[in-house]
KOLTORDREN-102128 format. One record per residue: residue number from 1; residue in three letters; x, y, z of N, C-alpha, C in turn. Coordinates in nm, 2 decimals. Each point is the difference from the previous one (the first is absolute). Example, Ala and Ser with C-alpha at 12.3 -4.5 7.8 and 13.67 -1.06 7.14 Angstrom:
BEGIN
nr/rest/nx/ny/nz/cax/cay/caz/cx/cy/cz
1/Ala/1.32/-0.57/0.78/-0.09/0.12/0.00/0.09/0.12/0.00
2/Ser/-0.04/0.11/-0.07/0.09/0.11/0.00/-0.08/0.11/0.08
***
This chain:
BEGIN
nr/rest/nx/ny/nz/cax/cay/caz/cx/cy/cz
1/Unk/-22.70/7.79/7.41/0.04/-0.04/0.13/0.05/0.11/0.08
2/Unk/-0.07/0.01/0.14/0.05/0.07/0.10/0.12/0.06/0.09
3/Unk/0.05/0.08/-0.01/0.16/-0.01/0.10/0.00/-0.08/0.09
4/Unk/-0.11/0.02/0.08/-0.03/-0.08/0.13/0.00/-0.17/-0.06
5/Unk/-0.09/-0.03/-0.10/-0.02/-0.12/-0.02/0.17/-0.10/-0.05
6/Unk/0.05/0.08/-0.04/0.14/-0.07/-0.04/0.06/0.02/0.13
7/Unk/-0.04/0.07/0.07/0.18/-0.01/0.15/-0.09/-0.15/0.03
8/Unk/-0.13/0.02/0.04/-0.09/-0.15/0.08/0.06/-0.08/-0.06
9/Unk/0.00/-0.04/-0.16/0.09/-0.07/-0.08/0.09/-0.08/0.02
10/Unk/0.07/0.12/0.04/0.18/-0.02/0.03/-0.01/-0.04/0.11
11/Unk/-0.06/0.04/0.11/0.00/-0.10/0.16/-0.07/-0.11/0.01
12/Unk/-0.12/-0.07/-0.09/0.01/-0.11/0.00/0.11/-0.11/-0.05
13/Unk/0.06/0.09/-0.13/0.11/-0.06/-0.05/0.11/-0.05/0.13
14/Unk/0.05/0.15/0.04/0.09/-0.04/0.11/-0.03/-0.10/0.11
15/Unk/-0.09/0.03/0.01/-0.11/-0.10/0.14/0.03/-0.18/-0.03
16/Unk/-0.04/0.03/-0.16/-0.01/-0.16/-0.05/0.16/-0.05/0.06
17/Unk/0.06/0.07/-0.05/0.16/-0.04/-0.07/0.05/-0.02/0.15
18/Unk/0.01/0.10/0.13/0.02/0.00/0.11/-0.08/-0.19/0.07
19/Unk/-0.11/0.00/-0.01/-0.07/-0.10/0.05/0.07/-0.12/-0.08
20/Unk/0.05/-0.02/-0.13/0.05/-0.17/-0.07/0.12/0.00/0.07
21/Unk/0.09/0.15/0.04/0.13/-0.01/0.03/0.03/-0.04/0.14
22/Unk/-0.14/-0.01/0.10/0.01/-0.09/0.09/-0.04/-0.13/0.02
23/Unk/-0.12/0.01/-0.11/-0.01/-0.16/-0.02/0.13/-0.09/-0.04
24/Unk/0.09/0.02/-0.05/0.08/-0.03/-0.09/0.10/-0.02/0.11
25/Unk/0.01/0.11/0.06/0.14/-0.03/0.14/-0.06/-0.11/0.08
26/Unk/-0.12/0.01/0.04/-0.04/-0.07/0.10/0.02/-0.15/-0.07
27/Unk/-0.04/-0.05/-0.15/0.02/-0.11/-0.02/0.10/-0.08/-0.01
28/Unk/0.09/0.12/-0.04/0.13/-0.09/-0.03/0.11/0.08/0.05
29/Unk/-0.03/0.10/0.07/0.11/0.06/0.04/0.06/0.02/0.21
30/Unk/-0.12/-0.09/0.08/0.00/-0.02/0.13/0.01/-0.11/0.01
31/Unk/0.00/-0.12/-0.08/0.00/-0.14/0.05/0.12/-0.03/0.11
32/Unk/0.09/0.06/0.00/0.12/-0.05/0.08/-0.07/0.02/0.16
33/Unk/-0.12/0.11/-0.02/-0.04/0.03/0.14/-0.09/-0.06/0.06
34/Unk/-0.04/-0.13/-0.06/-0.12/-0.10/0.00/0.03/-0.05/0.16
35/Unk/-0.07/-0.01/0.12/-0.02/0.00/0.06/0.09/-0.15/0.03
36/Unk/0.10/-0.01/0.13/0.06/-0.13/-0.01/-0.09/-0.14/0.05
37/Unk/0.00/-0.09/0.00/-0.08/-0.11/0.07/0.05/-0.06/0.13
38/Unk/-0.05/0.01/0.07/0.01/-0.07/0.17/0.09/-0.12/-0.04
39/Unk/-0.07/-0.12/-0.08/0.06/-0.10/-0.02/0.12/0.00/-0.03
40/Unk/0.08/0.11/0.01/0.12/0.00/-0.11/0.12/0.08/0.11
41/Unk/0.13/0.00/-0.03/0.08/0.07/0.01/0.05/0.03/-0.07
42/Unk/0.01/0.13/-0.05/0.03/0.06/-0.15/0.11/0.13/0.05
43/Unk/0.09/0.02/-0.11/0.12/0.08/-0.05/0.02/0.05/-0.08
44/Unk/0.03/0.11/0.02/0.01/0.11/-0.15/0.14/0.01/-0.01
45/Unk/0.06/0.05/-0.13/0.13/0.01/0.03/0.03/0.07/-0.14
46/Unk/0.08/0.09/-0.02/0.06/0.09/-0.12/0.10/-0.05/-0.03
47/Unk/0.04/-0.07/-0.09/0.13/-0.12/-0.05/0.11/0.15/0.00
48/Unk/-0.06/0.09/-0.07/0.09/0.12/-0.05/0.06/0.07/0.10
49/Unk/-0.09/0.02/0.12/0.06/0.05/0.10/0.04/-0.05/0.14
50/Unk/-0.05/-0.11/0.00/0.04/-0.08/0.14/0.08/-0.14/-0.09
51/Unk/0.08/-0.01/0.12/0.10/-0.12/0.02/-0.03/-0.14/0.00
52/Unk/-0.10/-0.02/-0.12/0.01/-0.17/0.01/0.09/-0.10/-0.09
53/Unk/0.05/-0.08/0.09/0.04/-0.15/-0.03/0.00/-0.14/0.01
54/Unk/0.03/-0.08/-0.07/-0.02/-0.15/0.03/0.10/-0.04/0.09
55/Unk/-0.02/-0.09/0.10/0.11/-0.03/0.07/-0.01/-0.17/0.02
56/Unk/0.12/-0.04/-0.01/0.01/-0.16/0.01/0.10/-0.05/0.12
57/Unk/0.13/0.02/-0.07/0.05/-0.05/0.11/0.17/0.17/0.08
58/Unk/0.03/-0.07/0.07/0.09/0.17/0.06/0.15/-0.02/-0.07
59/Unk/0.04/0.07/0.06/0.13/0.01/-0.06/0.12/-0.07/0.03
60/Unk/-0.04/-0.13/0.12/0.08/-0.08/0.02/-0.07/-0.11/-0.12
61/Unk/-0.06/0.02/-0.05/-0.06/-0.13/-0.08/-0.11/-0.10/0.04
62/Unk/-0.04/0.07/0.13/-0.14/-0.10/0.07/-0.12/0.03/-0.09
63/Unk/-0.09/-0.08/0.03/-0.19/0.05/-0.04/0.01/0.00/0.11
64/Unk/-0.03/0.15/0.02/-0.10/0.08/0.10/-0.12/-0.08/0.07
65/Unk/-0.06/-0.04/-0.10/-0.14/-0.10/0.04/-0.13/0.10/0.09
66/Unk/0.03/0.04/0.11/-0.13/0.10/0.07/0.01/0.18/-0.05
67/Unk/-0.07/0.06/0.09/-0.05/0.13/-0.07/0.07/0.02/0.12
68/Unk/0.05/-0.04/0.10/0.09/0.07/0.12/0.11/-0.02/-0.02
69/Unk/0.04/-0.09/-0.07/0.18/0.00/-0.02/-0.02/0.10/-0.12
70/Unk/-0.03/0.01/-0.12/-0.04/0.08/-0.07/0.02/0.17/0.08
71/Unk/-0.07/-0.03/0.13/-0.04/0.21/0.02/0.16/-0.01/0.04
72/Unk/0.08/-0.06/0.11/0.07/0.00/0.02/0.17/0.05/-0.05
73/Unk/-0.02/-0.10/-0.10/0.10/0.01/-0.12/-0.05/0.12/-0.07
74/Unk/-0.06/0.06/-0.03/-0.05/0.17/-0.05/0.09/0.14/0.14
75/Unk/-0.04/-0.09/0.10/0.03/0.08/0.10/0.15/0.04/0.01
76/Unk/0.07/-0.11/-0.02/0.14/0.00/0.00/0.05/0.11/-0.14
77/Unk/-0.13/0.01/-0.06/0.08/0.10/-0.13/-0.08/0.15/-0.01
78/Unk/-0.01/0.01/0.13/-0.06/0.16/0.10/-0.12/-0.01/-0.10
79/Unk/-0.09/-0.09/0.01/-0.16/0.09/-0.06/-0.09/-0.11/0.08
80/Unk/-0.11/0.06/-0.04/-0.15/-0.05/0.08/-0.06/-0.08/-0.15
81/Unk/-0.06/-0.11/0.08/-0.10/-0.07/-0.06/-0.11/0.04/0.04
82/Unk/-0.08/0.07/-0.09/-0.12/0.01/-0.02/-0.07/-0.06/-0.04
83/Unk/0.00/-0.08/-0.06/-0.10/-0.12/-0.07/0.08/-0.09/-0.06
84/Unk/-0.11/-0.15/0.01/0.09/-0.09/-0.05/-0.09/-0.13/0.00
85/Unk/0.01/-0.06/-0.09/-0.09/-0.17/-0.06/0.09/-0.08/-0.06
86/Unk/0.00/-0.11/0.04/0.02/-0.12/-0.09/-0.05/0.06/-0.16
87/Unk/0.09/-0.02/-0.11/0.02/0.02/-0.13/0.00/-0.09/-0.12
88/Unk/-0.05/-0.12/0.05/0.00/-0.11/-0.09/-0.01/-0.15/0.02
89/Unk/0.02/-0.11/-0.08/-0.06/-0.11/0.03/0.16/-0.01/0.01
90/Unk/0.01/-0.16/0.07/0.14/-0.01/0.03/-0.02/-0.17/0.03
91/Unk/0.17/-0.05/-0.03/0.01/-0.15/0.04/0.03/-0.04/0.16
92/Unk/0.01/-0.15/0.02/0.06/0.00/0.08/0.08/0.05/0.07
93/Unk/0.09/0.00/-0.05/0.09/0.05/0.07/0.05/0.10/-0.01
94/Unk/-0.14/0.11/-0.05/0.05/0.17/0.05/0.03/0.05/-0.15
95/Unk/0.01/-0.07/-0.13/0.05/0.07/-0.07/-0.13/0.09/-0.09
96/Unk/0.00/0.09/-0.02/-0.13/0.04/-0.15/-0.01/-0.12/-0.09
97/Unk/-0.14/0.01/-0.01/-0.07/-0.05/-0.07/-0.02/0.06/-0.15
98/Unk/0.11/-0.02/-0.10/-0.04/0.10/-0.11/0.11/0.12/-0.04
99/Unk/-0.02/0.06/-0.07/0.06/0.12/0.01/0.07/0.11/0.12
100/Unk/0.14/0.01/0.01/0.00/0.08/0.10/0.10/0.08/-0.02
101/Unk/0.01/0.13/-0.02/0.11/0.11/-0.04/0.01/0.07/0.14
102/Unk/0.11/0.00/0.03/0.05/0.10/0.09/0.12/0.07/0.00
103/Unk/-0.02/0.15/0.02/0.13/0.08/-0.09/0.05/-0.02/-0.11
104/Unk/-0.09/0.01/-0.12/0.02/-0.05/-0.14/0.03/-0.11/-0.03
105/Unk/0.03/-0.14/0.11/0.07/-0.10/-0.03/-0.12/-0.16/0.00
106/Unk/-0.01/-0.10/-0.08/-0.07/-0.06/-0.04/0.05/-0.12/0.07
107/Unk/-0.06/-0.01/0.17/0.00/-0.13/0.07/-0.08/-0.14/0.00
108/Unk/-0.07/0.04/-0.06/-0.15/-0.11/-0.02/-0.02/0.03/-0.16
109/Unk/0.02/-0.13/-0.12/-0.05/0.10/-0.14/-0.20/-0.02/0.02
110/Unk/-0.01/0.06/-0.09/-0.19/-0.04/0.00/0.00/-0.15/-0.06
111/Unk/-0.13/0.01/0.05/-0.06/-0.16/0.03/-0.14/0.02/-0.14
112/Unk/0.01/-0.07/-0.08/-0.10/0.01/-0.11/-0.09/-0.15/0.00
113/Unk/0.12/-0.09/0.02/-0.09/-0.16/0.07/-0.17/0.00/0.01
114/Unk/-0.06/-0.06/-0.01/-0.10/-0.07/0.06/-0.01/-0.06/0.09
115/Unk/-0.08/0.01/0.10/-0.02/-0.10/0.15/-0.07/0.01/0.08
116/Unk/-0.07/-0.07/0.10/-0.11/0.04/0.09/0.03/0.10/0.09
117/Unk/-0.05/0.03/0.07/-0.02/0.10/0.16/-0.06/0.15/-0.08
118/Unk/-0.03/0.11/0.09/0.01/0.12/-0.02/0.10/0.10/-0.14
119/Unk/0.08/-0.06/0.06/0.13/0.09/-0.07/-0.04/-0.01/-0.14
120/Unk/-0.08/-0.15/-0.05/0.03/-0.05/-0.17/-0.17/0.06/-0.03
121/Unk/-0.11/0.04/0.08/-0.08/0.02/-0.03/0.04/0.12/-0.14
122/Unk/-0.10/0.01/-0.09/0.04/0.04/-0.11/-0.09/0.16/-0.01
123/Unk/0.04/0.11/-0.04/0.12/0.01/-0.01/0.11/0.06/0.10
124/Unk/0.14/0.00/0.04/0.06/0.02/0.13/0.06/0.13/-0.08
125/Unk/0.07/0.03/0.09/0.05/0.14/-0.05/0.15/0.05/0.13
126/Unk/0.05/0.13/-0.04/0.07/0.06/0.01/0.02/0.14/0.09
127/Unk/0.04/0.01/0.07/0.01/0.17/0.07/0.14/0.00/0.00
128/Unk/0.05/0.13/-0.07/0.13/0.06/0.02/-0.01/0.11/-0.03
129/Unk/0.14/0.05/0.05/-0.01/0.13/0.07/0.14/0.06/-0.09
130/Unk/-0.01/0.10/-0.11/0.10/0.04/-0.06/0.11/0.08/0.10
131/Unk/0.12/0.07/-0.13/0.10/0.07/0.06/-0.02/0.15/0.01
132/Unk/-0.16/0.02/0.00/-0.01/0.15/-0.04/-0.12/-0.01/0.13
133/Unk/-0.05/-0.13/0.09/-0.07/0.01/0.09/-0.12/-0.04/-0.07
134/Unk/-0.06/-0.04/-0.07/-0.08/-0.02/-0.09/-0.08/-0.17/0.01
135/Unk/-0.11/0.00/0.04/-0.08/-0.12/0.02/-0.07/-0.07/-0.09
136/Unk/-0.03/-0.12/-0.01/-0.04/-0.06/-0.13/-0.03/-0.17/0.10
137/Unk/-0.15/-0.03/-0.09/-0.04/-0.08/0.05/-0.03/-0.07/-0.15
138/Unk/0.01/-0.13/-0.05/-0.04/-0.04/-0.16/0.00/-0.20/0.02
139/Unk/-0.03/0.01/-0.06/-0.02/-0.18/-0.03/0.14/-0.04/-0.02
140/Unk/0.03/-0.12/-0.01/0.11/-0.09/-0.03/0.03/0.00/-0.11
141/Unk/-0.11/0.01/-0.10/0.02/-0.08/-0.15/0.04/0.16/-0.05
142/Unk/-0.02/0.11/0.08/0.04/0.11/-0.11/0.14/0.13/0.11
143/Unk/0.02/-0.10/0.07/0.12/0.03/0.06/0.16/-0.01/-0.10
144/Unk/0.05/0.17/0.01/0.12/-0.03/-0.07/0.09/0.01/0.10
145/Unk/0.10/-0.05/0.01/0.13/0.06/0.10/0.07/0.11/-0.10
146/Unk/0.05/0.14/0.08/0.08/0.06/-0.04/0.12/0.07/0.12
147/Unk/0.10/0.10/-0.02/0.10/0.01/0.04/-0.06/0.07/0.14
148/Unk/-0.11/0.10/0.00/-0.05/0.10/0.10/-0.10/-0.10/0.06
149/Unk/-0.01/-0.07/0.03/-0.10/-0.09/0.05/0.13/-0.02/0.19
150/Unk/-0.04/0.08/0.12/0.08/-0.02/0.06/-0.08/-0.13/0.14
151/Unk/-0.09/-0.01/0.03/-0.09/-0.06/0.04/-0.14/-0.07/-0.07
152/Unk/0.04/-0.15/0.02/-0.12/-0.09/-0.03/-0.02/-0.13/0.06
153/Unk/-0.12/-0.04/-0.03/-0.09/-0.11/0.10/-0.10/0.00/-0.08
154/Unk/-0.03/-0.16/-0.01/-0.09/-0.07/-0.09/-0.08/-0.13/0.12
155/Unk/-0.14/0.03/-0.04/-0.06/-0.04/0.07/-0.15/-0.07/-0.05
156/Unk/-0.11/-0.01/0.09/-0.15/-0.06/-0.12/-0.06/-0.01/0.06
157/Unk/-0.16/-0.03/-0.01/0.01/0.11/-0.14/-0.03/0.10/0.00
158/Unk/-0.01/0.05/-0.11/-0.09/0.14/-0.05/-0.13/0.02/0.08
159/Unk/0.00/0.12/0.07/-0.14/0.00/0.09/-0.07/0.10/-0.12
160/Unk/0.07/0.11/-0.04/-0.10/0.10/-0.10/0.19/0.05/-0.14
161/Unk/-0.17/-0.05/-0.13/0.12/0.06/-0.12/-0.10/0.05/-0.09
162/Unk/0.06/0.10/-0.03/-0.08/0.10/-0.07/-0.15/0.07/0.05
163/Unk/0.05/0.03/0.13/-0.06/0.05/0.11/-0.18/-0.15/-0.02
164/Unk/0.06/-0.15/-0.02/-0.16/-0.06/0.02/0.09/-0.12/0.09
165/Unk/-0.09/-0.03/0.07/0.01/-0.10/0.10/0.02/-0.16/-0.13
166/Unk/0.10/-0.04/0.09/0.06/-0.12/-0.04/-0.11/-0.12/0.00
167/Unk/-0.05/0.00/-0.15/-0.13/-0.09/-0.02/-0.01/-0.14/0.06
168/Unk/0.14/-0.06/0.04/-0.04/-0.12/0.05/-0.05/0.01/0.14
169/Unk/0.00/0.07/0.09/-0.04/0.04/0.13/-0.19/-0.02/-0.02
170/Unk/0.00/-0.07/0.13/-0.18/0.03/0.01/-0.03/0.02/0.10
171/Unk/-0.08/0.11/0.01/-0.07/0.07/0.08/-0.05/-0.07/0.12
172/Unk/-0.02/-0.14/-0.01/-0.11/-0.06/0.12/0.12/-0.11/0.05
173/Unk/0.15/0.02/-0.07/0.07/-0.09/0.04/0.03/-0.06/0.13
174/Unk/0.01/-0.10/0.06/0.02/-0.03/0.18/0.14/-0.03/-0.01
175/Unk/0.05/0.05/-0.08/0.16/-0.02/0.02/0.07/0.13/0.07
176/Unk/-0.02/0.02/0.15/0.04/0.10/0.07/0.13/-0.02/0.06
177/Unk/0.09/0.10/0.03/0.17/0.04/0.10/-0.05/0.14/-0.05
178/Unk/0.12/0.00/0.12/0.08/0.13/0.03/0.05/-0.03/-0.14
179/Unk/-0.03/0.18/-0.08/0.14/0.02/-0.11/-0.01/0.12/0.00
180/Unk/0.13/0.03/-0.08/0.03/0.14/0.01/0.07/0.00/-0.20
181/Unk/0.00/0.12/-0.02/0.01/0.06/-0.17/0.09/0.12/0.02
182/Unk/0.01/0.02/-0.11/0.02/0.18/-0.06/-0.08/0.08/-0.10
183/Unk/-0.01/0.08/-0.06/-0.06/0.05/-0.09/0.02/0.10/-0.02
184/Unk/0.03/0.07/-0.13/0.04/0.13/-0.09/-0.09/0.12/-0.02
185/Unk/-0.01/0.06/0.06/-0.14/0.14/-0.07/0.10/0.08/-0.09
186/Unk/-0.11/0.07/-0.07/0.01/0.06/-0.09/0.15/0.10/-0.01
187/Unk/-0.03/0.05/0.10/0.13/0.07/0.03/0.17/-0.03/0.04
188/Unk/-0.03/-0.11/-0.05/0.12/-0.09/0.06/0.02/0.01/0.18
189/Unk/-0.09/-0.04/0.05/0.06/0.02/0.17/-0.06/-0.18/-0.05
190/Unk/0.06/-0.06/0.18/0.01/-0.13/-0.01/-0.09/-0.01/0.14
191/Unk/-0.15/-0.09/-0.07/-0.05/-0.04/0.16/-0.01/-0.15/0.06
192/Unk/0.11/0.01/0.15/-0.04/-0.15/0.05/-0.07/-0.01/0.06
193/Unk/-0.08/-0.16/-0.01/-0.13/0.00/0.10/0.03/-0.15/0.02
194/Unk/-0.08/-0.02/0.16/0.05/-0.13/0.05/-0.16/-0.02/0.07
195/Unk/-0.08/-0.13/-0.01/-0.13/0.00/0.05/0.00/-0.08/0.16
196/Unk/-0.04/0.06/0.09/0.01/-0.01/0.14/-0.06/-0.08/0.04
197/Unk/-0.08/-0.10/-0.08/-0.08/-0.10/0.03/0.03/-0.08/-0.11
198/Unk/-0.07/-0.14/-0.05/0.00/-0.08/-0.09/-0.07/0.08/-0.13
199/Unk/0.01/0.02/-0.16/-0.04/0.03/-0.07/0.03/-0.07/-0.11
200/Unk/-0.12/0.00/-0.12/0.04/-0.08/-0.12/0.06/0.10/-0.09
201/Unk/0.07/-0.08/-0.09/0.13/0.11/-0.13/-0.15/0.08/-0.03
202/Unk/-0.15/-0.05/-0.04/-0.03/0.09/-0.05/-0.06/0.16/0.06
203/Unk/0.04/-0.02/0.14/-0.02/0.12/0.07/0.09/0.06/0.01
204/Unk/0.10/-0.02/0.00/0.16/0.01/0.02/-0.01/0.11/-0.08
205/Unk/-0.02/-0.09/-0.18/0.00/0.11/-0.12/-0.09/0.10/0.01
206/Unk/-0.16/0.01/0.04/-0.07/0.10/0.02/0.09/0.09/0.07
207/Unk/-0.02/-0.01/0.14/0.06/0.12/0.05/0.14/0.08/-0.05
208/Unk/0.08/-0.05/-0.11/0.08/0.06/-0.07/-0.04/0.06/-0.11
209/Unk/-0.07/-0.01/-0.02/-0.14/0.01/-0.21/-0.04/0.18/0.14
210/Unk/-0.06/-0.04/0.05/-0.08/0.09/0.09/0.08/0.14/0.07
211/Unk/0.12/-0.04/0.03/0.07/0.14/0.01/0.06/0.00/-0.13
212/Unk/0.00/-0.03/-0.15/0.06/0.08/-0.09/0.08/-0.10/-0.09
213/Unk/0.07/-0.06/0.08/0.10/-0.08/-0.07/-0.05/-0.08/-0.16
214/Unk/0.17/0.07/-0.09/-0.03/-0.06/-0.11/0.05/-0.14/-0.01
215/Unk/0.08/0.01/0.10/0.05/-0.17/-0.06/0.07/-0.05/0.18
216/Unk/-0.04/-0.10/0.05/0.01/-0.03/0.11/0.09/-0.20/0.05
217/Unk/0.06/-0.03/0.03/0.09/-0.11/0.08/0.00/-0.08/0.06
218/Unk/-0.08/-0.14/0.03/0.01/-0.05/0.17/0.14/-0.02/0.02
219/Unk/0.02/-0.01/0.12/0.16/0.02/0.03/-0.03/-0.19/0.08
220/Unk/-0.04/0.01/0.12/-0.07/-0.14/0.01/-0.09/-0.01/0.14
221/Unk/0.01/-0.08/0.09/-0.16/-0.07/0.04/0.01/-0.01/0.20
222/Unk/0.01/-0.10/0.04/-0.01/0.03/0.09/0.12/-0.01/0.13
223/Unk/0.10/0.01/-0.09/0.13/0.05/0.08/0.02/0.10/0.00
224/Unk/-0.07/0.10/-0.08/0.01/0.18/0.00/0.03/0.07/0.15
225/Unk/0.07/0.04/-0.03/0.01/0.11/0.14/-0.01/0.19/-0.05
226/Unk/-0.02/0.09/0.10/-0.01/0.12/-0.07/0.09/0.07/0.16
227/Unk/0.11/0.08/-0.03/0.03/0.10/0.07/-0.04/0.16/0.00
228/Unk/-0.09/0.08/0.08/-0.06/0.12/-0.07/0.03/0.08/0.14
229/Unk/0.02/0.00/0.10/0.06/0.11/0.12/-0.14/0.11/-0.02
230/Unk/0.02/0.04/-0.13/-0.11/0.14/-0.01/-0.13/-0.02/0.05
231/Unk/-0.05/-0.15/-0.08/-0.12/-0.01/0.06/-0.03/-0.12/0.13
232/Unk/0.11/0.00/0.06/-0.01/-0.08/0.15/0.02/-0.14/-0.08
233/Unk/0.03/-0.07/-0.11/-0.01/-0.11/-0.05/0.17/0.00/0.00
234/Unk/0.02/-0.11/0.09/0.13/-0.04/0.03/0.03/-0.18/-0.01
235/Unk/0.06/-0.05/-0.15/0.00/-0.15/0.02/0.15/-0.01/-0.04
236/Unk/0.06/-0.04/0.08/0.17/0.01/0.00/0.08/-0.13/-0.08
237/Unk/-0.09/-0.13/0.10/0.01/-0.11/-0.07/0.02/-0.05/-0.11
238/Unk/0.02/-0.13/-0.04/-0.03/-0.03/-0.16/0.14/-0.12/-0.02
239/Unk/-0.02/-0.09/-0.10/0.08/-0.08/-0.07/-0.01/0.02/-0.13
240/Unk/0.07/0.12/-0.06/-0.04/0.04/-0.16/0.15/-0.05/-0.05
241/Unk/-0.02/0.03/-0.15/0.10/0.04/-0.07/-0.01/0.17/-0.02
242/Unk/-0.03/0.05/-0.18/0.03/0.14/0.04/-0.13/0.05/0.05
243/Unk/0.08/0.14/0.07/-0.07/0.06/0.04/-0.03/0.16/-0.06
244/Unk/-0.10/0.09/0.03/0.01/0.14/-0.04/0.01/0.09/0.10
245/Unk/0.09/0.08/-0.01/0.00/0.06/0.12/0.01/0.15/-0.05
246/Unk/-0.05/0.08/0.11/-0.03/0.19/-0.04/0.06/0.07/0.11
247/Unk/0.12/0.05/-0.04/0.07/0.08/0.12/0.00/0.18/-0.01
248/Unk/0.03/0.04/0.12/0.06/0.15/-0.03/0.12/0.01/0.12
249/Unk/0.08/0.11/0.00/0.10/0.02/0.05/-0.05/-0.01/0.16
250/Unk/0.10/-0.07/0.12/-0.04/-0.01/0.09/0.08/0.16/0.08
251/Unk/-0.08/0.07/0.12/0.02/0.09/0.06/0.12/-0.02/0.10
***
């Protein structure tokens, strides 16, 4: 074999190895950059580096109830609301629906019950938010409580677990609202999406399967509101219980 014929060799080699190492990025390594959908109002957010929290009620002991008493009461503690959604299913009268930790402290215990509506569709699940900033989206049945657990909300169901769309969903379903979710990528960032028209859970779940997400939340239906300023989407309103809100320091 030739001098020449071994370098050719070696640059097909390299060539090969260069050409899988973009197939490879492209497949699994750009999804977060999957193109957003019209139908949607979607949020990205770095648990580790931006400021999110659940919020329920203020420090006089009210529920807050809207996303304007909510920006408000933020305002009074010098920062800006940048984003903000209804966070969960809720009773009458304002309280969580389920699970609800705020500032390490356990005001609502989890709900393991059986019962009709949304919330009991099977399986429901969990978003909390540790003491290290740290996000986690998991089912009910394999939910542990521990001491760093500083933020949580329990809701249903499950839109995507183990990055597959929640099998009781169908495709051709006419059970359409407004709903809104969360969903976990790979990387731990947390994405919320809220659908701007009527949609069924099983599109809900696609479009979360589709940007990435391994494991994804309905939060609930057609009382969703979304606050977003960035992208001109401004809904202040609302009769919730908790809520999520994303601040930074106000100027």
């Amino acid at each position: 074999m030739t001098k020449n014929s071994i370098s050719f060799s070696n640059i097909k080699k390299r060539n090969t190895f260069y050409f899988i190492s973009l197939l490879f990025l492209f497949c699994f390594g750009c999804k977060e950059n999957i193109k957003e959908d019209d139908r949607f109002v979607t949020f990205r957010i770095d648990p580790e580096k931006q400021d999110i929290q659940l919020y329920w009620k203020n420090n006089k002991g009210e529920i807050m109830k809207s996303i304007d008493v909510l920006r408000n009461n933020v305002e009074t503690q010098h920062k800006k609301l940048v984003f903000a959604m209804n966070g969960g299913m809720f009773e009458p009268d304002n309280c969580p629906k389920g699970l609800y930790i705020e500032d390490f402290k356990i005001l609502k215990p989890l709900d393991t019950l059986q019962g009709t509506g949304n919330f009991y569709l099977e399986p429901n699940g969990v978003l909390y938010l540790t003491q290290n900033n740290r996000a986690c989206i998991i089912e009910t049945k394999q939910y542990q409580h521990n001491k760093n657990i500083r933020f949580a909300t329990q809701s249903g169901p499950m839109l995507i677990t183990n990055r597959k769309i929640n099998p009781i969903f169908q495709k051709n379903s006419k059970n359409l609202n407004i709903r809104n979710g969360v969903g976990i990528l790979e990387n731990g960032k947390l994405v919320f999406a809220m659908s701007k028209k009527e949609i069924s859970f099983y599109h809900l779940a696609e479009y979360f399967k589709n940007l990435g997400c391994k494991e994804a939340l309905y939060l609930d239906g057609y009382v969703s509101r979304t606050y977003l300023p960035e992208k001109n989407w401004i809904q202040k309103d609302g009769n919730f219980g908790v809520m999520i809100g994303v601040t930074e320091p106000s100027e």
